[in-house]
C-alpha positions as CSV (number, residue, x, y, z in Angstrom):
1,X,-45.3,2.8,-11.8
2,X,-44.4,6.1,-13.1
3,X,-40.9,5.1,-14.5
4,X,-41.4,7.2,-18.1
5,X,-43.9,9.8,-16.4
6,X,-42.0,13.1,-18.3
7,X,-41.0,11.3,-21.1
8,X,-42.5,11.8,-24.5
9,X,-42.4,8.3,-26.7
10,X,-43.0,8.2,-30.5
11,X,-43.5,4.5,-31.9
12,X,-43.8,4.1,-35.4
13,X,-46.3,1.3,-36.5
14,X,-48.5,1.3,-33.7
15,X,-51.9,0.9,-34.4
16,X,-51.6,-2.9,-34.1
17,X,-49.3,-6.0,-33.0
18,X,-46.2,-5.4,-31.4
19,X,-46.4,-1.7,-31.7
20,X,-49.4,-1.3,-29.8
21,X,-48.8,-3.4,-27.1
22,X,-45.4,-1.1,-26.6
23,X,-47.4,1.9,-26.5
24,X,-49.6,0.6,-23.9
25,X,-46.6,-0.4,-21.6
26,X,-45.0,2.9,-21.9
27,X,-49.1,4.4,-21.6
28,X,-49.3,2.0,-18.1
29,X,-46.2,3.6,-16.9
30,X,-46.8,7.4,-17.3
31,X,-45.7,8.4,-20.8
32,X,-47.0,11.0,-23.1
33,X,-47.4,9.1,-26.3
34,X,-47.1,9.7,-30.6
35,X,-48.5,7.1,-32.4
36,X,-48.0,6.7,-36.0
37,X,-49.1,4.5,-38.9
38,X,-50.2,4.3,-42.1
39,X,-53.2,2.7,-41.2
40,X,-56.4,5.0,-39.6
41,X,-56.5,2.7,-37.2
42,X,-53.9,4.5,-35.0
43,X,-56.4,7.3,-34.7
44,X,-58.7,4.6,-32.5
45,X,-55.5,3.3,-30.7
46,X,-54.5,6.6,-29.7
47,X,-58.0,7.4,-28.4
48,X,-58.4,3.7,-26.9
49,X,-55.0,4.1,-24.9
50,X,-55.8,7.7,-23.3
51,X,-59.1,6.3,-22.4
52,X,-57.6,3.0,-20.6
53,X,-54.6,4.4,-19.3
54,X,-55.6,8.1,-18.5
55,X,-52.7,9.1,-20.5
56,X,-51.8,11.9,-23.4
57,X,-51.5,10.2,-26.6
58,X,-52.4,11.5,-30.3
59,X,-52.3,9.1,-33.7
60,X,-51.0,10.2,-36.3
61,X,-51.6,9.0,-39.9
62,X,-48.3,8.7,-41.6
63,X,-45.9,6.8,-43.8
64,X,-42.4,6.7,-42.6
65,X,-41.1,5.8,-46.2
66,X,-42.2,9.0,-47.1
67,X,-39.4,11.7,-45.8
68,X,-42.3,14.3,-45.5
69,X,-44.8,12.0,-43.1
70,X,-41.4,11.7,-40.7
71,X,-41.3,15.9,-41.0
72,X,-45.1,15.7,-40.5
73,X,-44.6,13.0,-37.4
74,X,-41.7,14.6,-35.6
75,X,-43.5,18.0,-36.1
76,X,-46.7,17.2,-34.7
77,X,-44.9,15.9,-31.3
78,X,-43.3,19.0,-30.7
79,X,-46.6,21.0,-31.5
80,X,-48.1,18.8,-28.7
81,X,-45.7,17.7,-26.1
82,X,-42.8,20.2,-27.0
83,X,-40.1,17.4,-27.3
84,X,-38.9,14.0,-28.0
85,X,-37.4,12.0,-25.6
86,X,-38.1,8.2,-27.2
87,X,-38.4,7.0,-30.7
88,X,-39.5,3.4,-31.6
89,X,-38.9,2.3,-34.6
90,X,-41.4,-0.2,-34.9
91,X,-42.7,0.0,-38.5
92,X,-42.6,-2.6,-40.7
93,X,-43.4,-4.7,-44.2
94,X,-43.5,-8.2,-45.5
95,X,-43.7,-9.5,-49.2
96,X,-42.4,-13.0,-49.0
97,X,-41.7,-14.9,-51.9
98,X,-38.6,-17.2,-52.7
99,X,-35.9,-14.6,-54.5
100,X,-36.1,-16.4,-57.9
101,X,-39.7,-14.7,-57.8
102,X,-39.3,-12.2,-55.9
103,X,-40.4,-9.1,-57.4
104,X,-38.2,-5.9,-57.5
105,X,-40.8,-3.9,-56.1
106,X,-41.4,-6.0,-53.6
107,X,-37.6,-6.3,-52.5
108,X,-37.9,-2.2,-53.1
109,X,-41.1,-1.6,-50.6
110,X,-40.1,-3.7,-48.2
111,X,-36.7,-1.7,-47.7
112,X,-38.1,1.4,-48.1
113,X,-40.1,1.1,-44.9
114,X,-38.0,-0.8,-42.8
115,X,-34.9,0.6,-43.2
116,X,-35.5,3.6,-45.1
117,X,-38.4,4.5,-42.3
118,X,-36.1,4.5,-39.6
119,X,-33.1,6.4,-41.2
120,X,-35.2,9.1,-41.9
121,X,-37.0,9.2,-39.0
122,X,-34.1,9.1,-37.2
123,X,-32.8,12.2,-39.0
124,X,-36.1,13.9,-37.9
125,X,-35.7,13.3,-34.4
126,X,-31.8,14.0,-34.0
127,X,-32.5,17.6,-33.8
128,X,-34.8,18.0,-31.4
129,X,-33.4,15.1,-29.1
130,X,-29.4,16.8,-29.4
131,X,-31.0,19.8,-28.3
132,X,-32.0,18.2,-24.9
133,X,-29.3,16.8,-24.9
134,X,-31.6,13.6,-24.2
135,X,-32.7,10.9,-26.3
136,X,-33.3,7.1,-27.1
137,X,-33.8,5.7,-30.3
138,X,-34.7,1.7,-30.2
139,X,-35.1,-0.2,-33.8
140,X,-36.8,-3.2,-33.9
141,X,-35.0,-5.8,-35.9
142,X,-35.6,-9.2,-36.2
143,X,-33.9,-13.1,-35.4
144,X,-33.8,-13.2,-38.9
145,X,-31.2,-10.3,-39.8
146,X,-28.8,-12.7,-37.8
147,X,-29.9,-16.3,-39.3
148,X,-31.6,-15.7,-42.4
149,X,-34.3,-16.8,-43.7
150,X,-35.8,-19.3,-46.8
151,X,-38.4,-16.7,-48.7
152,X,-37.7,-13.5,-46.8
153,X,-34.2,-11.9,-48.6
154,X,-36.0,-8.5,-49.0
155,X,-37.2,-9.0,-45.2
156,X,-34.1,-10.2,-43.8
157,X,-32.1,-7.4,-45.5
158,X,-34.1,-5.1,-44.5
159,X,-33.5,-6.0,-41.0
160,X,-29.6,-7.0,-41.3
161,X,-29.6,-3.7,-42.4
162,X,-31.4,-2.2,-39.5
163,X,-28.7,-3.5,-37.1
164,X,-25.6,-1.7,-39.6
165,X,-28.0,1.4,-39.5
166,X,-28.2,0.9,-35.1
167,X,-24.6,1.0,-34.8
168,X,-23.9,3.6,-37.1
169,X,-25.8,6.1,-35.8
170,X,-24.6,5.0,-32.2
171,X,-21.6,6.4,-33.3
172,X,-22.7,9.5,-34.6
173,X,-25.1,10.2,-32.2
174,X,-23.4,9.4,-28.8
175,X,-22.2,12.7,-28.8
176,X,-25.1,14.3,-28.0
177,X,-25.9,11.8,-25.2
178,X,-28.5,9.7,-27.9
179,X,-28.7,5.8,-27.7
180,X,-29.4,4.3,-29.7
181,X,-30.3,0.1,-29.7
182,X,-32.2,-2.6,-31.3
183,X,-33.9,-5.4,-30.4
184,X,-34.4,-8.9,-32.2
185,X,-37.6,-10.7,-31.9
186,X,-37.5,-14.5,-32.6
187,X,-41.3,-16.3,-33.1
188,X,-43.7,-13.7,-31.4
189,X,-47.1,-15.3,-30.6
190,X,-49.2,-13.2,-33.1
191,X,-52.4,-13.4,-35.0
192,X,-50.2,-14.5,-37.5
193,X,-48.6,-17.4,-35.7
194,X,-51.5,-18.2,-33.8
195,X,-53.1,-19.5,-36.9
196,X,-50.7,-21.9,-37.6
197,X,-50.8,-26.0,-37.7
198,X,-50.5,-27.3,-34.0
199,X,-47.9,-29.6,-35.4
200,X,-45.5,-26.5,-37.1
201,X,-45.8,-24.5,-34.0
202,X,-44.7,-28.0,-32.4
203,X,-42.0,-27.9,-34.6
204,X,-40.7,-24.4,-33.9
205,X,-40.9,-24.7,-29.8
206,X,-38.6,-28.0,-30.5
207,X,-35.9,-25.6,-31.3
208,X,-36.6,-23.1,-28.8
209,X,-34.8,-23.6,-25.6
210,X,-37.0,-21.9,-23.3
211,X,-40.1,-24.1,-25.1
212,X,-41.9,-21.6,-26.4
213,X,-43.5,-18.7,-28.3
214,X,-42.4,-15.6,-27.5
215,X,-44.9,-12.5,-26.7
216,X,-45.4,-8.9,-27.7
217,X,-44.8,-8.3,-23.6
218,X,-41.7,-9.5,-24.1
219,X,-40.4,-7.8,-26.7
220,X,-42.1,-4.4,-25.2
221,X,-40.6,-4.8,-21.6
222,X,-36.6,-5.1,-24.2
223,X,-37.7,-2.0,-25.4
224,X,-38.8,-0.1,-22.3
225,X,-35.4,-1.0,-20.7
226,X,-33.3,0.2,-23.9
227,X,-35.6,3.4,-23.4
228,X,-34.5,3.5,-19.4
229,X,-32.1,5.7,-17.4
230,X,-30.9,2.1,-17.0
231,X,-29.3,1.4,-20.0
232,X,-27.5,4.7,-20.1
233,X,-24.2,3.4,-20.8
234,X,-25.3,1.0,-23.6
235,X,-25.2,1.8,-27.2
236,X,-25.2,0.7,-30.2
237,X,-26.2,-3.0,-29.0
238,X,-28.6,-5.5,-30.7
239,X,-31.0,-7.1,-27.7
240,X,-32.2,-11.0,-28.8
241,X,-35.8,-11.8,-27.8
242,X,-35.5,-15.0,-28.7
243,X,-35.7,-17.7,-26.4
244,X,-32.3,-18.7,-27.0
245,X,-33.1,-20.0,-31.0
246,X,-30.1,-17.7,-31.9
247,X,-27.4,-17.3,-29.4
């Protein structure tokens, strides 16, 4: 499978999770690879997926609320691969907490990455990809920028936002033959959800119409057909990974 074998794919928040597991799909089917996160970690998942996969890939250790780490991302793609074809704009906070006690600096960090992050990487990439003439842009949202949820209005903001920031730049960018998409993971099968009760995760699956958790696959294999020659005449769209919770 050698789908993606000339494209060069940037994913933001991919040392771990989610992230990682899209880098290793788009590794698996030929794709020269960016990685970036704040953690060093991505330095090890850079090196773990060239090593599995036989594929190029560099990490690089960055902050994308910071408008100088997306310079210092974009930048160090075109020094290696000489373009950008795919950004993935995976990165992302939580700092739950019910909003009577919610923190303003919480409410602040958590927009600054996810929705700041992806504006301004955005802006980095649209250059370089309008150029080409060539590009895909794919923002990771969430089921709960569309529903809501109890202890997450910094979170769910952020993410309700992200969809506004999807379609605006659809618009703006379409011109140069950019999409630019999202995707909206329900309950991903994490380390996270892993840990929880057997009776809660009973409880979410009840309202699940396909009966069950969803997985990082699944959300990765949305992504990778946003990032396609297929879905060349989509734009500006909002894909639900969801299992049919949100409809």
């Amino acid at each position: 499978m050698n789908e993606f074998g000339d494209r060069v794919v940037l994913i933001t928040g991919a040392a771990r999770g989610i992230g990682k597991v899209i880098a290793q799909k788009f590794a698996e089917s030929g794709s020269k690879l960016v990685l970036s996160d704040t953690s060093e970690n991505v330095l090890n998942a850079a090196q773990e997926i060239s090593d599995k996969f036989k594929a190029q890939a560099i990490g690089i250790i960055a902050n994308v609320a910071v408008e100088d780490d997306c310079k210092k991302n974009v930048e160090k793609a075109l020094e290696k691969f000489g373009k950008i074809d795919i950004l993935v704009n995976n990165a992302g906070i939580t700092r739950d907490n019910l909003a009577i006690r919610m923190k303003e600096k919480d409410f602040d960090d958590v927009i600054s990455v996810n929705l700041k992050g992806p504006f301004l990487m955005s802006k980095q990439v649209f250059i370089p990809m309008s150029q080409k003439r060539y590009g895909k842009i794919v923002n990771i949202s969430s089921i709960v920028a569309q529903i809501g949820q109890a202890g997450q209005a910094n979170y769910s903001s952020s993410k309700a936002g992200l969809i506004g920031l999807t379609k605006s730049l659809a618009r703006e960018f379409a011109r140069r033959n950019i999409n630019v998409n999202a995707v909206a993971p329900g309950f991903i099968m994490t380390k996270m959800t892993e840990k929880l009760d057997d009776k809660i995760k009973e409880e979410i699956i009840s309202q699940i119409p396909l009966n069950r958790f969803g997985s990082s696959e699944d959300v990765a294999w949305a992504v990778m057909f946003l990032a396609s020659d297929k879905s060349s005449y989509i734009t500006g769209q909002v894909i639900s990974v969801n299992g049919g919770l949100y409809m």
